[in-house]
Every structure is written in C-alpha cells, then in structure tokens.
C-alpha positions as CSV (number, residue, x, y, z in Angstrom):
1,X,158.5,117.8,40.3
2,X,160.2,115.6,42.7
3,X,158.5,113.9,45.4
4,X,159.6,111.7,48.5
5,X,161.0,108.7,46.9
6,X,160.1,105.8,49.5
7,X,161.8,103.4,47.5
8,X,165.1,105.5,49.2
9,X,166.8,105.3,52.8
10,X,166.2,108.3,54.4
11,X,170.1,109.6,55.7
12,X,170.3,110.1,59.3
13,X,173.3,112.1,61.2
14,X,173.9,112.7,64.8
15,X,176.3,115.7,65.9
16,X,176.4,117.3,69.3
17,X,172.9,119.0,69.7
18,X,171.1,118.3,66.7
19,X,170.0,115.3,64.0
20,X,170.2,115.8,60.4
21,X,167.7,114.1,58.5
22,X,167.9,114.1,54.8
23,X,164.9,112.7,52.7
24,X,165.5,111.7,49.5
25,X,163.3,113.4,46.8
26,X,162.4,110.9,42.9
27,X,164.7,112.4,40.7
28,X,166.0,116.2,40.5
29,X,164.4,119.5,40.9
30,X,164.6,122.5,39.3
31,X,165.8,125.8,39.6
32,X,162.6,127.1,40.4
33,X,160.9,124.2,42.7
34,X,164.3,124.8,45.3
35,X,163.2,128.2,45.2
36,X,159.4,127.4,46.2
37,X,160.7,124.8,48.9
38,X,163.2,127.9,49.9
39,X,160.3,130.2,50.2
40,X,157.9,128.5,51.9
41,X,160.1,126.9,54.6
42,X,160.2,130.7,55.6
43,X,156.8,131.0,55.9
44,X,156.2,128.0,57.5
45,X,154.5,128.4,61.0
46,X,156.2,125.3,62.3
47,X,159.5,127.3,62.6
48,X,161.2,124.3,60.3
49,X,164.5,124.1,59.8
50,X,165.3,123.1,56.4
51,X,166.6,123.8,53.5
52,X,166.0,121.5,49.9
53,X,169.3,120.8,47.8
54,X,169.8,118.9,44.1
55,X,172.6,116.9,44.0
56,X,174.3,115.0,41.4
57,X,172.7,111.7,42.4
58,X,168.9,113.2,43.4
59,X,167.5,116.3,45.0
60,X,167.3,115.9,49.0
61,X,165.3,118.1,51.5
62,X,167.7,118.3,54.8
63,X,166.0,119.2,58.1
64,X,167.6,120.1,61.3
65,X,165.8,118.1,64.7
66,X,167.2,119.2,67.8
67,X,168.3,116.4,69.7
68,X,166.1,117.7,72.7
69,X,165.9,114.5,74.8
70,X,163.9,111.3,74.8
71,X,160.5,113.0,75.1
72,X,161.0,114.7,71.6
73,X,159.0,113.4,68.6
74,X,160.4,114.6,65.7
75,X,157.2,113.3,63.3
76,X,155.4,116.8,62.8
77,X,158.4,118.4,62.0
78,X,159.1,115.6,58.9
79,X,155.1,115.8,58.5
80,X,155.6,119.5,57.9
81,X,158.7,118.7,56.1
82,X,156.5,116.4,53.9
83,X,154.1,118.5,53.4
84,X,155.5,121.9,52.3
85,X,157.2,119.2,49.6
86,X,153.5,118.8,48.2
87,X,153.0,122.1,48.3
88,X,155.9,123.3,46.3
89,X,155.1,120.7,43.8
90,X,151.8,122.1,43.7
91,X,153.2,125.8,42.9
92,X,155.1,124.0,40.1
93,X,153.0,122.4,38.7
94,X,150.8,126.0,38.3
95,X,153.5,127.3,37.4
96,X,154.1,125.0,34.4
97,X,150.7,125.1,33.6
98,X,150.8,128.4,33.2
99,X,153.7,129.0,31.5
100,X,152.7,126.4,28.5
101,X,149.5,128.3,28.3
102,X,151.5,131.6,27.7
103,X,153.7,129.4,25.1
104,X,150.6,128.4,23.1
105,X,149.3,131.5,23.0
106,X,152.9,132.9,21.2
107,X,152.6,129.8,19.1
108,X,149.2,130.9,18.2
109,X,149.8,134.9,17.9
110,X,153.2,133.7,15.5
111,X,151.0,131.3,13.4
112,X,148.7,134.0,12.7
113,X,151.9,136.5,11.9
C-alpha cells in the first residue's frame, strides 16, 4: 500500500488557469488500490480533482488547484488529497486481509481433501 513518501519532492506545474500538483506515493500500487483512490475521489465531498497513476518510477496521486488568485489556500484540498490516500490504504489493507483469510480457508478445505 503506498503512502506519501516525504523523503520525495512533490512536482509542481503552472499552466494557464490551474496548478498541477503531483505527490509522490513509497513505491507502486496496485491494480486494485488505483481503483479505491479512483472511487473515492468520486465520492469525495470536497469536489477533488484528482486522479492517482503508477508509473514506472513510483505511483503519484495528481491533483488539479485552480490557480484562483492570491487569496486561495490550496492546503485542504492536498489535506483531502492526503487523506482519501489513508483511506484507500485502509480498504486495501481489508481487502488483503480478507482475501488471505479466504486463502487459508481453501488451504485448509484442500488439506482435509
């Protein structure tokens, strides 16, 4: 499960109307955690606009700021950024958990075969 890796510069690009800010995640993430991240930025009540991605190097979460001035504080966004990380490491993590209990319990059901 990859996590903010704060040992990382975080990537920062201007463009006409909006910042791109890319935090770097530990490592790479799977198939099923981009799919948590993808699902739960669409539920999020902060409106968020981002999207999580595994490159070759690391996986990245990328979230669009609008460049709305000098009176716009972009820290909840990245705080809700942060935190819908956590929480799609915490829906892996179950879902891990659960699926080497269902493996144990084949193991078991095929040892007593």
């Amino acid at each position: 499960m990859p996590d903010i890796d704060r040992t990382a510069d975080v990537k920062v690009t201007v463009a006409q109307e909006k910042v791109t800010a890319e935090i770097p995640l530990a490592g790479h993430a799977s198939k099923h955690w981009l799919e948590f991240f993808s699902a739960l930025v669409s539920q999020d009540r902060h409106q968020l606009n981002a999207q999580a991605e595994d490159r070759e190097d690391r996986a990245w979460v990328i979230v669009w700021l609008p460049s709305a001035g000098p009176d716009f504080n972009p820290e909840p966004m990245l705080d809700a950024a942060r935190a819908l990380i956590s929480q799609a490491n915490g829906i892996e993590q179950q879902f891990q958990s659960g699926a080497a209990q269902i493996e144990g319990a084949v193991r078991a059901w095929w040892a007593r075969q």
